[in-house]
N, C-alpha and C positions, 0 to 999 in steps of 0.2 A: 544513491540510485533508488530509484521506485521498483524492489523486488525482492529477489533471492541472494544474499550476498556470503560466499562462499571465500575466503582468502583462499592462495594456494599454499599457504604454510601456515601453521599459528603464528606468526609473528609477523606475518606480512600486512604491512596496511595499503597498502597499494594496490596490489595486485589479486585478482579474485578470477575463478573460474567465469566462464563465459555463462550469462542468462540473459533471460529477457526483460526491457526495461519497459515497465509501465505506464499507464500517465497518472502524474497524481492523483490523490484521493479526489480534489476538487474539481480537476478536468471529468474524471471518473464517471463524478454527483452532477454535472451538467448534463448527462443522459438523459438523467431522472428512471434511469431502465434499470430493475430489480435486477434482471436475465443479464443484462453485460456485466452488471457489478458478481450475480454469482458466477457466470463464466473465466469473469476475471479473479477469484478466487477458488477456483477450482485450477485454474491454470496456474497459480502460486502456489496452492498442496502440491501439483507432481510435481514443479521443480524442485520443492523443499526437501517431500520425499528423493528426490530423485539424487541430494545433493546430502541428504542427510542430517539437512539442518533443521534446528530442532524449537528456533525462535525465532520469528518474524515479524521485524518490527513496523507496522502499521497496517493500513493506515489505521487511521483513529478516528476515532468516535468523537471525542471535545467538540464543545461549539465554539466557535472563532468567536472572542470575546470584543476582540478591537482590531482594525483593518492594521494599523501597524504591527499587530503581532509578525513576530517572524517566523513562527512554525507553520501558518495556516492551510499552507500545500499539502498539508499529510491531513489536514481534517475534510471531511467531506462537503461541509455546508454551515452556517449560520443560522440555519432553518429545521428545527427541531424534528418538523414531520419530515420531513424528506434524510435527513442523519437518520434516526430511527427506520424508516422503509428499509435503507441501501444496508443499511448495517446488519439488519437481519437474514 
């Protein structure tokens, strides 16, 4: 999931508290909008706080090296100026 992920037990891999799902990093980076990408990172603190989680994994900064990578939906862009604007 693109968010907050909360299991409901420690041992549960399935199953997690209910949040909100994001859209990738690179859906995100097609804005090209500073203000949604902080909005949407403000909106990822409360539910973290809210959930008390305390790592959140993405997205990510990496530049997509080659189209066939399979991570590339968690990075924002291939385009150096635009990763760097959104990321900060």
């Amino acid at each position: 999931p693109n968010g907050v992920r909360k299991p409901l037990t420690d041992l549960s891999l399935q199953e997690a508290h209910p949040a909100t799902c994001f859209p990738p990093a690179f859906a995100a980076a097609c804005s090209w909008s500073e203000t949604v990408m902080e909005r949407m990172g403000r909106a990822l603190a409360m539910e973290s706080r809210y959930y008390d989680v305390q790592v959140l994994l993405g997205p990510g900064v990496n530049l997509k090296r080659h189209y066939y990578g399979g991570r590339n939906h968690e990075y924002f862009s291939e385009d150096p100026f635009l990763t760097g604007r959104l990321a900060c």
